[in-house]
C-alpha positions as a printed NumPy array, in Angstrom:
array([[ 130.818,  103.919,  -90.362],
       [ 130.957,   99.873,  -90.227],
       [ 126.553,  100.265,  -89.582],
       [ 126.173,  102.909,  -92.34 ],
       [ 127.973,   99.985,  -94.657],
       [ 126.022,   97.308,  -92.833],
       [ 122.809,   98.895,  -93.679],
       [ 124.035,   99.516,  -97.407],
       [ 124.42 ,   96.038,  -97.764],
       [ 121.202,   94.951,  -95.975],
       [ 119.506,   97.529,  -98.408],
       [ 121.268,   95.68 , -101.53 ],
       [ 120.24 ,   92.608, -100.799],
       [ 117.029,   93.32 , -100.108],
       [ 116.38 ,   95.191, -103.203],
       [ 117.489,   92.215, -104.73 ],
       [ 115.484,   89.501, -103.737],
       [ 111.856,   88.486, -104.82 ],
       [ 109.014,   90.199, -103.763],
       [ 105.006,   89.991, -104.437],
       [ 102.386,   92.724, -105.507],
       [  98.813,   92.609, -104.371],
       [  96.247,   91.455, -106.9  ],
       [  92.483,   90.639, -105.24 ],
       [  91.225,   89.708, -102.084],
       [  88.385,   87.299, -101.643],
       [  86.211,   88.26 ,  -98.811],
       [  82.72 ,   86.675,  -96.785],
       [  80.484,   87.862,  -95.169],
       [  80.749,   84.634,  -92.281],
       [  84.   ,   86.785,  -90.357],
       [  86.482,   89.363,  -91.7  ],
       [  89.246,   86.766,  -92.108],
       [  89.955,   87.486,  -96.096],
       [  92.334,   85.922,  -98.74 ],
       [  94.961,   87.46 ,  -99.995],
       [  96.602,   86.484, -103.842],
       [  99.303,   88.072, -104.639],
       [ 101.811,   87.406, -107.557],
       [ 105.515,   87.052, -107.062],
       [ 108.277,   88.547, -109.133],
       [ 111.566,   87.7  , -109.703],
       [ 114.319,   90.225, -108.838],
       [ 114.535,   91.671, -112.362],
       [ 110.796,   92.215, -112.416],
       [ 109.094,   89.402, -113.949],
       [ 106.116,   87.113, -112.936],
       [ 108.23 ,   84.419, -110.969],
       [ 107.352,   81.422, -113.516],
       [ 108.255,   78.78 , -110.804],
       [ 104.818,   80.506, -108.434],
       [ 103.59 ,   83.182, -110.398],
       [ 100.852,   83.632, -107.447],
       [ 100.344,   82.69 , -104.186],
       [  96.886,   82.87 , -101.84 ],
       [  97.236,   82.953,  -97.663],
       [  94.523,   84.042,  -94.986],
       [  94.673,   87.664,  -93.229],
       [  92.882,   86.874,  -90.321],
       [  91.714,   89.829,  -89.518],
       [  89.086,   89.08 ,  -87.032],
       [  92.022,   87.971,  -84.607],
       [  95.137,   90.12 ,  -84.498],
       [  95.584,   90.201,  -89.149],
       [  98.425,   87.572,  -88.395],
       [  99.006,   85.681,  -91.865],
       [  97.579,   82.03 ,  -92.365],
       [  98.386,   79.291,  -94.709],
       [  95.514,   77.7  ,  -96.912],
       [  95.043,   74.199,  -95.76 ],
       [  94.533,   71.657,  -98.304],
       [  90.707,   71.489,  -97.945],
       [  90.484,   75.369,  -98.552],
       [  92.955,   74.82 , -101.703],
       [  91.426,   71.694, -103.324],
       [  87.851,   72.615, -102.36 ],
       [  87.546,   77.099, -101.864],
       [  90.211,   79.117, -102.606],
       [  92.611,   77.097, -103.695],
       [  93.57 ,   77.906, -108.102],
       [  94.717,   76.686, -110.976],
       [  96.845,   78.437, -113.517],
       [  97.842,   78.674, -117.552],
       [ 100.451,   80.203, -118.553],
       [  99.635,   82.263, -121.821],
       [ 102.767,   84.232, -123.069],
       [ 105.638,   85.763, -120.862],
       [ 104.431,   87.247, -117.834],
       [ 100.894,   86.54 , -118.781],
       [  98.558,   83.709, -116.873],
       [  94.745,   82.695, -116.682],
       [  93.924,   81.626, -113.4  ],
       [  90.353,   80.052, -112.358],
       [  89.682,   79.943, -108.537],
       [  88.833,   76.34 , -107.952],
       [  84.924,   77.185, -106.428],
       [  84.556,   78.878, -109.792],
       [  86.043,   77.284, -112.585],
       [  83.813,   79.288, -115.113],
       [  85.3  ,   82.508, -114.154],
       [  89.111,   83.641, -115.528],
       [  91.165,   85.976, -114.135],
       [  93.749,   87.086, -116.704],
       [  97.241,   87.977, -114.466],
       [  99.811,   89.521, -116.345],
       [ 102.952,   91.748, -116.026],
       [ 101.762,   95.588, -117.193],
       [ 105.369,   97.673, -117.322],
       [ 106.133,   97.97 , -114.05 ],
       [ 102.855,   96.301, -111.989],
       [ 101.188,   93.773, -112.476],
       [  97.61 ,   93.1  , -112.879],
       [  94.439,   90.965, -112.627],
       [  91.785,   91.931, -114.658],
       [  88.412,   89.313, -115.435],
       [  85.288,   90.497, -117.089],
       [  82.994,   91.981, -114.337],
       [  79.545,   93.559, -115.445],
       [  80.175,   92.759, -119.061],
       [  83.235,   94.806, -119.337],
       [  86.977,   93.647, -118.928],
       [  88.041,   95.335, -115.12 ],
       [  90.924,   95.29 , -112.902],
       [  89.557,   92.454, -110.078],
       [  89.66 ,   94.632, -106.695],
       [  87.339,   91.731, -104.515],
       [  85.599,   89.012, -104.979],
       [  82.735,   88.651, -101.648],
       [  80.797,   85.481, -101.209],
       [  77.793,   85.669,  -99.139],
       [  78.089,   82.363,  -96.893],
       [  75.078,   80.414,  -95.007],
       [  75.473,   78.052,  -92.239],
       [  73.989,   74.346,  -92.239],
       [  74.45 ,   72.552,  -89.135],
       [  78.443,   73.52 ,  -88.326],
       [  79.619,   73.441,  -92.36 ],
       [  79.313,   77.169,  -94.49 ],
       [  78.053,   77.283,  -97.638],
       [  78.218,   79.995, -100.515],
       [  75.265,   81.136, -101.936],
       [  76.675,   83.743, -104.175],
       [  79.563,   85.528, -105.006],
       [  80.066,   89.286, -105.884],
       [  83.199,   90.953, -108.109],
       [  84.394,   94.441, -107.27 ],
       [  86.392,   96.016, -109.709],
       [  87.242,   99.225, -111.805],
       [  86.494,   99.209, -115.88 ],
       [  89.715,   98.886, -117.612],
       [  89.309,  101.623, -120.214],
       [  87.135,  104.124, -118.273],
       [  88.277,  103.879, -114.455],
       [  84.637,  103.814, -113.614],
       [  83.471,  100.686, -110.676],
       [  82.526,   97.543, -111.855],
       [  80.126,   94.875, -110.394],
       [  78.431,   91.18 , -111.019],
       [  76.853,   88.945, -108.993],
       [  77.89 ,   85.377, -109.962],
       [  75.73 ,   82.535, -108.592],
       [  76.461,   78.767, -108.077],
       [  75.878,   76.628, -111.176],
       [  75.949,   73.471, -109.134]])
C-alpha cells in the first residue's frame, strides 16, 4: 500500500515538472556525434520563456552519453540566437548560419520548427554539414536541410553553402 502511494506521488510530480520535445538534429559527416535542440515547456504546456530551447551533443560514436556545448561550439558552431515573436512563437538563427531562420513555435499540443527548405516552408527534421579537415581544425563546406513540406507531407531538401 505505502509503495502504490509512493509511486502515485512520484508519478504526480513528475507529470508536473518541465519537460522538452525534440525539434532538429544537426549532423556531420566528420563522426556520428550529432546535436540535439530541443525546446522546453513549462508544466502547463507552454514554450518555457526563461530557455525556450536548448542544444547538447549525443555522442553517439562513444556509448550516446549526453554532452554539453562548450563555449567555442556555442559562440562559433552550434551555438543560437533567439527572437521571441508572439506567445509561444520564436525565430532562431544557428550562429554558423545567421541567414537561415528557423521559426519555433507552440502548435496545440507539440511544438514545432519549421524554416523554408527547397523553396517551401517544412518542418526542419536535420540539418548535415559536410566537414573537411585542414591540418587538425574541421571545416564546413556545406550544409544540407532535411525536412517534410508543411502543407503536403512530401520530403524537403536544400543545400546551403558558406557565404563567407
Amino acid at each position: 500500500m505505502r509503495l502504490g502511494i509512493c509511486l502515485l506521488a512520484i508519478a504526480g510530480w513528475a507529470m508536473g515538472q518541465d519537460r522538452s520535445v525534440p525539434l532538429f538534429t544537426i549532423e556531420k559527416s566528420s563522426n556520428a556525434n550529432r546535436v540535439q535542440y530541443e525546446a522546453r515547456l513549462t508544466a502547463d504546456g507552454h514554450i518555457d520563456a526563461h530557455q525556450p530551447v536548448v542544444a547538447y551533443w549525443i555522442m553517439a560514436a562513444e556509448n550516446g552519453r549526453r554532452q554539453e556545448l562548450n563555449i567555442l561550439e556555442r559562440a562559433k558552431a552550434y551555438g543560437f540566437t533567439l527572437r521571441q515573436d508572439g506567445l509561444d512563437s520564436y525565430r532562431l538563427r544557428v550562429v554558423s548560419h545567421r541567414e537561415k531562420e528557423i521559426h519555433v513555435f507552440r502548435d496545440g499540443r507539440t511544438v514545432r520548427a519549421e524554416a523554408v527548405i527547397g523553396g517551401r516552408v517544412a518542418r526542419v527534421e536535420k540539418i548535415f554539414i559536410q566537414m573537411h579537415k585542414s591540418l587538425i581544425l574541421s571545416f564546413p563546406d556545406f550544409g544540407e536541410m532535411y525536412g517534410f513540406d508543411r502543407e503536403t507531407g512530401e520530403k524537403r531538401y536544400e543545400k546551403v553553402l558558406r557565404t563567407e
